[in-house]
ZADOKE-237968 format. One record per residue (C-alpha): residue in three letters; x, y, z; residue number from 1. Coordinates in steps of 0.1 Angstrom, whole numbers, plus 5000, padded with zeros to 4 digits. Layout:
BEGIN
r:ALA&px:X&py:Y&pz:Z&k:NUM
...
END
This chain:
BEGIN
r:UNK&px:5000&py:5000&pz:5000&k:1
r:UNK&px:5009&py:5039&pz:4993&k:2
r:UNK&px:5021&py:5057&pz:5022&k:3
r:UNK&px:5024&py:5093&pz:5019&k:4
r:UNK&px:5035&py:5117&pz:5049&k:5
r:UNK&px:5037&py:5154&pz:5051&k:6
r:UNK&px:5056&py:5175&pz:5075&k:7
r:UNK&px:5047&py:5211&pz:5060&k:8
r:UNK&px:5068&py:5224&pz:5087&k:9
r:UNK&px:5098&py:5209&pz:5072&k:10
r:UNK&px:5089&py:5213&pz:5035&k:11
r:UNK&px:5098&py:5178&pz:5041&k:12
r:UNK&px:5076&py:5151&pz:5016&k:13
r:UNK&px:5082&py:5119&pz:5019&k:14
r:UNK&px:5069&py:5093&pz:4990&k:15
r:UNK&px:5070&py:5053&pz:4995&k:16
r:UNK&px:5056&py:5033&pz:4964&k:17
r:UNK&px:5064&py:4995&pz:4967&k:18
r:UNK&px:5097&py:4989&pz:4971&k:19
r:UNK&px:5110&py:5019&pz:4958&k:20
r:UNK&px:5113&py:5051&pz:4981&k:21
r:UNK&px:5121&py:5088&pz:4966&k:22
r:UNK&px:5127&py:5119&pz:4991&k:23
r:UNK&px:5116&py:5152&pz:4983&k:24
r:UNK&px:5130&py:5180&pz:5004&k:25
r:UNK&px:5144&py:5218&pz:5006&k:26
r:UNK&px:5173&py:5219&pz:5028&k:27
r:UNK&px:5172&py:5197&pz:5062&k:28
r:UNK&px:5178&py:5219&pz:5090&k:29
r:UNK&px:5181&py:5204&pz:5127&k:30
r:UNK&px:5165&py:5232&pz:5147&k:31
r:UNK&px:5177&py:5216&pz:5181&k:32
r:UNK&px:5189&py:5178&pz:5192&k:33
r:UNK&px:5160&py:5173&pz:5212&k:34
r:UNK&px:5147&py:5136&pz:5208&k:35
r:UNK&px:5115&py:5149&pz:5206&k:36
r:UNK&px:5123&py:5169&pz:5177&k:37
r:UNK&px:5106&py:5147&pz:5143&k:38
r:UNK&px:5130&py:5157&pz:5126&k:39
r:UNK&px:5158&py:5140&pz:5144&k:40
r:UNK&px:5137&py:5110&pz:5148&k:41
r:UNK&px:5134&py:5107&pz:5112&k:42
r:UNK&px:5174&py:5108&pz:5107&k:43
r:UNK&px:5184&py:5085&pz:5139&k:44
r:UNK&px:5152&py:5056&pz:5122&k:45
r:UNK&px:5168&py:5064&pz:5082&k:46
r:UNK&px:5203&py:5061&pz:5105&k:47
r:UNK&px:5192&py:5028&pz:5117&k:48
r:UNK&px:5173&py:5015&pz:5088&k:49
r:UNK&px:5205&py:5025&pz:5064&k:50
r:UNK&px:5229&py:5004&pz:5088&k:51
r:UNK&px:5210&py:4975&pz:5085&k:52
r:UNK&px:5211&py:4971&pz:5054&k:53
r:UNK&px:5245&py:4981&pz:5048&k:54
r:UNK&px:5256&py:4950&pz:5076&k:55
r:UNK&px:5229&py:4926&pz:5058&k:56
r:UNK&px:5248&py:4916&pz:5028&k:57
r:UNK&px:5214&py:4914&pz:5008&k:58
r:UNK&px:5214&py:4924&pz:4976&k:59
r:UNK&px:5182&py:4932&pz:4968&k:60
r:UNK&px:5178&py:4955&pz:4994&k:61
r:UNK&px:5187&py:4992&pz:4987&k:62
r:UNK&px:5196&py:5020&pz:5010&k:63
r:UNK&px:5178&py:5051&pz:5018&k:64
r:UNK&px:5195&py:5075&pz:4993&k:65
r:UNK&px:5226&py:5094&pz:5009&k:66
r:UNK&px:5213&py:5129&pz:5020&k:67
r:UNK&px:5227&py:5156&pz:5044&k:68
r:UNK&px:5207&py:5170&pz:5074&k:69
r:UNK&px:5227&py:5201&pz:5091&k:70
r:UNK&px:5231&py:5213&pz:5124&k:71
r:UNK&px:5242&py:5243&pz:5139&k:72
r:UNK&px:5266&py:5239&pz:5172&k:73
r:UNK&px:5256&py:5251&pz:5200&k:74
r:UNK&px:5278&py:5265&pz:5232&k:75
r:UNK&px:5267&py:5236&pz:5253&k:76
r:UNK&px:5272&py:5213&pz:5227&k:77
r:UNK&px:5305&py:5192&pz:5222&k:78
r:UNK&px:5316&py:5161&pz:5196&k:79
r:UNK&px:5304&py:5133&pz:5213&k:80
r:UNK&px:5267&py:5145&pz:5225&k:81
r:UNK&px:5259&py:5158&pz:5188&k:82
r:UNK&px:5273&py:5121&pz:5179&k:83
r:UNK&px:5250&py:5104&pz:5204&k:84
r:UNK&px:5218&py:5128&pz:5197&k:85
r:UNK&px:5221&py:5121&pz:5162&k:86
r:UNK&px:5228&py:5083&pz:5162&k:87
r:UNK&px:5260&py:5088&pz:5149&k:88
r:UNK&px:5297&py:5076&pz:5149&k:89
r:UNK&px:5327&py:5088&pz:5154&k:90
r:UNK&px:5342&py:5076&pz:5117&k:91
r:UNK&px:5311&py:5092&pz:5100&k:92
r:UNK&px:5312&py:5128&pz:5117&k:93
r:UNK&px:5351&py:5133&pz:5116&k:94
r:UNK&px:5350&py:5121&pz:5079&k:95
r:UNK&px:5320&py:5139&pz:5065&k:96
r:UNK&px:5327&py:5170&pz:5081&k:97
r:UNK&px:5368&py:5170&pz:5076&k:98
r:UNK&px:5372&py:5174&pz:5115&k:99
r:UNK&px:5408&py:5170&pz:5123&k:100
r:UNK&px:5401&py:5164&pz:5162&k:101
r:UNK&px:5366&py:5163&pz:5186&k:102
r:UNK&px:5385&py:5201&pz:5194&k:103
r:UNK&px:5376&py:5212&pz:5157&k:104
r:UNK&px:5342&py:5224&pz:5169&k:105
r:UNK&px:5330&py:5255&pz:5177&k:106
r:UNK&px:5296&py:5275&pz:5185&k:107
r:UNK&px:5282&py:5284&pz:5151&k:108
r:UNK&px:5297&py:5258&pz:5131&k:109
r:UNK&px:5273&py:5242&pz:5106&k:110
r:UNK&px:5278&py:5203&pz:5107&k:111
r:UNK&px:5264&py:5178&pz:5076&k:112
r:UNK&px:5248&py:5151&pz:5089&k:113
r:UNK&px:5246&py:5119&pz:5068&k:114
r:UNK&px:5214&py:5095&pz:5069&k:115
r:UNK&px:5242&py:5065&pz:5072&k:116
r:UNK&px:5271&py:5056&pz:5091&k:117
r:UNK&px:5299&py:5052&pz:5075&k:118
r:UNK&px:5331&py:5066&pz:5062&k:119
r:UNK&px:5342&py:5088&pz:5024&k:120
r:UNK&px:5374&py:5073&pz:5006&k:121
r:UNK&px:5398&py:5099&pz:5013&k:122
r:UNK&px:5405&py:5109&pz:4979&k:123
r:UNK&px:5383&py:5124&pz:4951&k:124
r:UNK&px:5378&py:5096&pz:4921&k:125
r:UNK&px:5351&py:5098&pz:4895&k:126
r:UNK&px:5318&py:5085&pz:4901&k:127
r:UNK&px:5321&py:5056&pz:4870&k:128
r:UNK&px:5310&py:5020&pz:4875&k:129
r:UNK&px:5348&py:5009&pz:4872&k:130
r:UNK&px:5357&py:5031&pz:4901&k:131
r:UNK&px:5327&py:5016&pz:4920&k:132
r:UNK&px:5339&py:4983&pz:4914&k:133
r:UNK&px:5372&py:4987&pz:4923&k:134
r:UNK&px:5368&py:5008&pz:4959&k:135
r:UNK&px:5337&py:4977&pz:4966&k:136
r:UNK&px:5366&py:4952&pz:4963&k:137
r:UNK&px:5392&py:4968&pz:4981&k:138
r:UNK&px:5367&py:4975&pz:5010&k:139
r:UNK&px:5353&py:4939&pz:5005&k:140
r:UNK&px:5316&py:4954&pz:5001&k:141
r:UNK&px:5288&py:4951&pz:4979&k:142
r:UNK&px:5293&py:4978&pz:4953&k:143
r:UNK&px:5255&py:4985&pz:4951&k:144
r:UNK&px:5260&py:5000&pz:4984&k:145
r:UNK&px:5284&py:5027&pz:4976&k:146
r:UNK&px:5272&py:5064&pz:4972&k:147
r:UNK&px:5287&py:5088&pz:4952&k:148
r:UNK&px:5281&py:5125&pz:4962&k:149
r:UNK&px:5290&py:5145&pz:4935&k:150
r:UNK&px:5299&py:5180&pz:4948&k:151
r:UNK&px:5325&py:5163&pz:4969&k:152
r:UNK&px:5339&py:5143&pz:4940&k:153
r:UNK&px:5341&py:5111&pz:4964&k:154
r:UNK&px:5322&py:5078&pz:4970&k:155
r:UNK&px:5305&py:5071&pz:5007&k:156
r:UNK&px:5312&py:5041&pz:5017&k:157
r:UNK&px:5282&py:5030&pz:5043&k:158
r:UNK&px:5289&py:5005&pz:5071&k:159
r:UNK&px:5331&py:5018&pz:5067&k:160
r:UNK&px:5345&py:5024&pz:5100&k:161
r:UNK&px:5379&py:5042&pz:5101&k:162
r:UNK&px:5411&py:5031&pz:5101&k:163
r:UNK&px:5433&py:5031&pz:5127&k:164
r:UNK&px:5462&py:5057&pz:5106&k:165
r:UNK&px:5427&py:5077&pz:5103&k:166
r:UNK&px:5414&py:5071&pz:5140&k:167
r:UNK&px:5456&py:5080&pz:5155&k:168
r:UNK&px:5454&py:5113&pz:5137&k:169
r:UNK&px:5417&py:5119&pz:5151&k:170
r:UNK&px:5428&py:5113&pz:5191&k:171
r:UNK&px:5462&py:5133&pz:5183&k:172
r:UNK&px:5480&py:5106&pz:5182&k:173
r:UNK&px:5494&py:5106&pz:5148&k:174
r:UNK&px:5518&py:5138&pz:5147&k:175
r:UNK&px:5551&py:5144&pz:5167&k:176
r:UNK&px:5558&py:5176&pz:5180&k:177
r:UNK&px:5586&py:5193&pz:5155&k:178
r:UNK&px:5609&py:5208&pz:5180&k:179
r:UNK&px:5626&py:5193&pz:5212&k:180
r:UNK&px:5618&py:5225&pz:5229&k:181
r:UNK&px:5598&py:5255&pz:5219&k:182
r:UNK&px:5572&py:5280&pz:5231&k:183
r:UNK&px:5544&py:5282&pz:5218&k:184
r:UNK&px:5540&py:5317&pz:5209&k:185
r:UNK&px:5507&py:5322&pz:5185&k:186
r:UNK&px:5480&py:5296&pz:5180&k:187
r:UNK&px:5457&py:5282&pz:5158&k:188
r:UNK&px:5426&py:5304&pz:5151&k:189
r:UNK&px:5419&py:5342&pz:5150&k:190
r:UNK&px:5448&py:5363&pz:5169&k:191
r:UNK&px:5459&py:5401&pz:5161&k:192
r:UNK&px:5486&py:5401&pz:5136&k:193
r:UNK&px:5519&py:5411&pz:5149&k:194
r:UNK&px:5522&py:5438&pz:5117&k:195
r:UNK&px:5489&py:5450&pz:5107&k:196
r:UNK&px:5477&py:5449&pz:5143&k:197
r:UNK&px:5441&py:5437&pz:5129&k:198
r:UNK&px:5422&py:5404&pz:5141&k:199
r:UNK&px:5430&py:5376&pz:5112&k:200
r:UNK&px:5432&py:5340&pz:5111&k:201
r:UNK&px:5462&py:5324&pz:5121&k:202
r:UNK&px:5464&py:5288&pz:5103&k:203
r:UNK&px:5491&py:5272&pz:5122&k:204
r:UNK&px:5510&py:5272&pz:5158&k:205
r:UNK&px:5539&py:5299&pz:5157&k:206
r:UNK&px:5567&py:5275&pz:5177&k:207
r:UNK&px:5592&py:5304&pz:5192&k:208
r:UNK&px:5627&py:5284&pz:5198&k:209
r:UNK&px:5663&py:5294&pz:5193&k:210
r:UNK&px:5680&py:5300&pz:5157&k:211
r:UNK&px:5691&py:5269&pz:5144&k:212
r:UNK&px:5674&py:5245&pz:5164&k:213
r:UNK&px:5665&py:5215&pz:5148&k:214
r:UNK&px:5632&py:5207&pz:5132&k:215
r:UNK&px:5619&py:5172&pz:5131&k:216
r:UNK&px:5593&py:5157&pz:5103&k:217
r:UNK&px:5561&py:5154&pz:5126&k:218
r:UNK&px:5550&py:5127&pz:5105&k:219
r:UNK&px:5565&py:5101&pz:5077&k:220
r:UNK&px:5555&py:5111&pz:5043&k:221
r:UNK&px:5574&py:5130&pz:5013&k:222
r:UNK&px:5584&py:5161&pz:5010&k:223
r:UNK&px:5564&py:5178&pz:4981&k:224
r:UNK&px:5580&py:5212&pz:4982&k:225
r:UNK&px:5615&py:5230&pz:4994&k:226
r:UNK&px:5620&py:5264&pz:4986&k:227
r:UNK&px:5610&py:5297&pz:4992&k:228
r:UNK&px:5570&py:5305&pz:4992&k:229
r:UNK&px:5558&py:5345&pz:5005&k:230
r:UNK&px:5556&py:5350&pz:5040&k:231
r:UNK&px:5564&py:5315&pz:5050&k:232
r:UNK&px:5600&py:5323&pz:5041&k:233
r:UNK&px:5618&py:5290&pz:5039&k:234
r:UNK&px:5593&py:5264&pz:5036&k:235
r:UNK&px:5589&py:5225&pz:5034&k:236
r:UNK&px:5560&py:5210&pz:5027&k:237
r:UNK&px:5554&py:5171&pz:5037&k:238
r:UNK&px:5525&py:5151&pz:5021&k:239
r:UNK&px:5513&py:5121&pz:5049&k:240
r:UNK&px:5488&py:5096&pz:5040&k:241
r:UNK&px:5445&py:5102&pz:5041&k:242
r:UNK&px:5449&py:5137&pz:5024&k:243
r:UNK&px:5471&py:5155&pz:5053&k:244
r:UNK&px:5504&py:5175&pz:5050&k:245
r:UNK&px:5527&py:5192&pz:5069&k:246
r:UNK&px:5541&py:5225&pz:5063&k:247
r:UNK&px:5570&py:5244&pz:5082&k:248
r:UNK&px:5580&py:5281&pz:5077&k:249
r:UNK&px:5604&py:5306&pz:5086&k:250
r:UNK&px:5632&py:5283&pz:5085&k:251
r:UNK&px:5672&py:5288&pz:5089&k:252
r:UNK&px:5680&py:5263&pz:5061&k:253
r:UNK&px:5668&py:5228&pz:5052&k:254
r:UNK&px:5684&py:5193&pz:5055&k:255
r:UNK&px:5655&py:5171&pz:5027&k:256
r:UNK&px:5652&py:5179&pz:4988&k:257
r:UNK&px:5622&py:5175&pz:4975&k:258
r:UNK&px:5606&py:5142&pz:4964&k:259
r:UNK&px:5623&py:5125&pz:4996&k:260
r:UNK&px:5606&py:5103&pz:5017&k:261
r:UNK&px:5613&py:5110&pz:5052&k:262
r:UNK&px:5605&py:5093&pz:5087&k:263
r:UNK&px:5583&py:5109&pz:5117&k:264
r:UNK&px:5614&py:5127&pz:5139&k:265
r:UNK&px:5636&py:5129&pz:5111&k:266
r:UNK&px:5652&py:5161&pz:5111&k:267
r:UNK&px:5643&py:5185&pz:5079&k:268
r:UNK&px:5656&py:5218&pz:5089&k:269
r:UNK&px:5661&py:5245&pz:5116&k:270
r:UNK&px:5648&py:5274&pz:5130&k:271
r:UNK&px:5650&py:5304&pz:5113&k:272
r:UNK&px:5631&py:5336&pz:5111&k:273
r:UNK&px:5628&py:5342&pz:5071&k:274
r:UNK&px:5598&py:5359&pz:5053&k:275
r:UNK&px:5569&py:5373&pz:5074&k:276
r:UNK&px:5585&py:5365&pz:5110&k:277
r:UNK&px:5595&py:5388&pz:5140&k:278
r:UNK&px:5618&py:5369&pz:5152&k:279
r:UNK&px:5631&py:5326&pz:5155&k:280
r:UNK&px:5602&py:5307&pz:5152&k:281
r:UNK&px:5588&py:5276&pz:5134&k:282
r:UNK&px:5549&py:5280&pz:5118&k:283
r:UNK&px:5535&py:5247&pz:5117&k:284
r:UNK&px:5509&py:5237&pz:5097&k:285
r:UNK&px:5484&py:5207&pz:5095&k:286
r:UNK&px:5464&py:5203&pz:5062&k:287
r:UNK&px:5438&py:5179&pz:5047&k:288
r:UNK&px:5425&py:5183&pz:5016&k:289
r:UNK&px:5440&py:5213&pz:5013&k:290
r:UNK&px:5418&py:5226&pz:5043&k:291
r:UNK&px:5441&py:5236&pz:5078&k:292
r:UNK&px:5427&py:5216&pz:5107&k:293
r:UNK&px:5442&py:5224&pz:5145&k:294
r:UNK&px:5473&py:5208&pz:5155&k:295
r:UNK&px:5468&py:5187&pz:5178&k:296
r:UNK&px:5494&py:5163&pz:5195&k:297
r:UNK&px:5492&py:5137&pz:5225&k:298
r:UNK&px:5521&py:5150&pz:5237&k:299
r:UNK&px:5555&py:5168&pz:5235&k:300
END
């Protein structure tokens, strides 16, 4: 039988004929994470349902079609209630939303929430049938299971949980602090800049430490770039697994060429205080995807 429900509130239409389900909607906006909000009971049942069929190994059962539902955070709110209001995980809101760390958030933040669990393949592939194929047999799942969201240029991978490279760099376990001994003298987020004296965005941790002290590779990975770049002065760039790189500026000298693969701790360079600096310091950068995340270490 035809079911049809209408939550006018929502612009929200929801269609089921047979087998086959279709979902009509204007943009999904979580107003609160309130159990008794409908909305949110909608996405933690499609959350459910969607995980189901993703563990079933039937084939002739299709998913609820991958859609976003977004939710503004909150002062009170942190990572791990908005992941337990919503019925989510920890692989599918660090992955969807490119968090770096449960410290990425912020009050005011707009966070996509999937209807599934589940992780993206880190890089962006096209959406063909032969790509399909060949991510459902590396991640040993049925291929008619994959989603492909095309503004993102990557597949979803429902019923995916993280990997444990991915899940180190989450917890801050996965990058070394560069120097043996530093202060850290500017951090990550708005700050007033030293020269214009107007509030910017600082993308990095300014490390002050003596000229010439070493500088260590916080994590293994290839250097992509040794030269001079603008303000940075002196810089290396280090490309790590999952999308992530490394950048240090301002330095002395350097001690890789590019194209070499280095270890985590292996020393790259030192300190120095070229390009847009005030004095010895290292700026240290964390990337992914081309988007800088918050350094975050276990410790140093």
């Amino acid at each position: 039988m035809s079911k049809i429900v209408v939550f006018l509130k929502w612009t929200l239409i929801w269609i089921s004929l047979g087998s086959t389900t279709h979902l009509f909607s204007g943009p999904l906006t979580l107003a609160n994470l309130d159990y008794s909000n409908p909305l949110l009971k909608n996405l933690r049942s499609e959350i459910k349902e969607n995980l189901r069929i993703s563990k079933s190994g039937t084939k002739n059962e299709s998913l609820i079609p991958l859609k976003y539902y977004q939710y503004k955070v909150q002062k009170e709110d942190n990572f791990f209630k908005i992941m337990a209001r919503t019925g989510m995980d920890l692989e599918t809101l660090s992955s969807v939303n490119e968090l770096s760390s449960p410290h990425d958030l912020s009050p005011g933040m707009v966070l996509e929430i999937p209807n599934m669990r589940g992780t993206f393949h880190p890089e962006e592939t096209e959406g063909d049938d032969k790509t399909k194929q060949s991510l459902a047999n590396k991640y040993q799942t049925n291929p008619s299971k994959l989603q492909y969201d095309a503004d993102r240029g990557k597949w979803f991978l429902p019923g995916i949980s993280m990997g444990k490279s991915e899940k180190s760099f989450f917890y801050g376990f996965g990058f070394q602090f560069p120097l043996t001994t530093a202060i850290i003298s500017s951090n990550f987020g708005k700050r007033l800049d030293p020269f214009t004296k107007k509030e910017t965005f600082h993308g990095g941790l300014d490390m002050a430490a003596k000229q010439g002290s070493d500088v260590f590779s916080s994590m293994e990975g290839e250097v992509s770039f040794v030269g001079s770049q603008g303000g940075y002065g002196n810089l290396i760039i280090i490309k790590h697994s999952l999308g992530y790189e490394t950048r240090y500026g301002h330095l002395l000298n350097f001690s890789v060429k590019q194209g070499q693969k280095v270890k985590k701790g292996q020393k790259i360079g030192e300190v120095g205080q070229t390009g847009r600096a005030t004095g010895p310091h290292l700026h240290f950068e964390i990337r992914r995807n081309s988007k800088r995340e918050r350094p975050i270490f276990r410790s140093h």
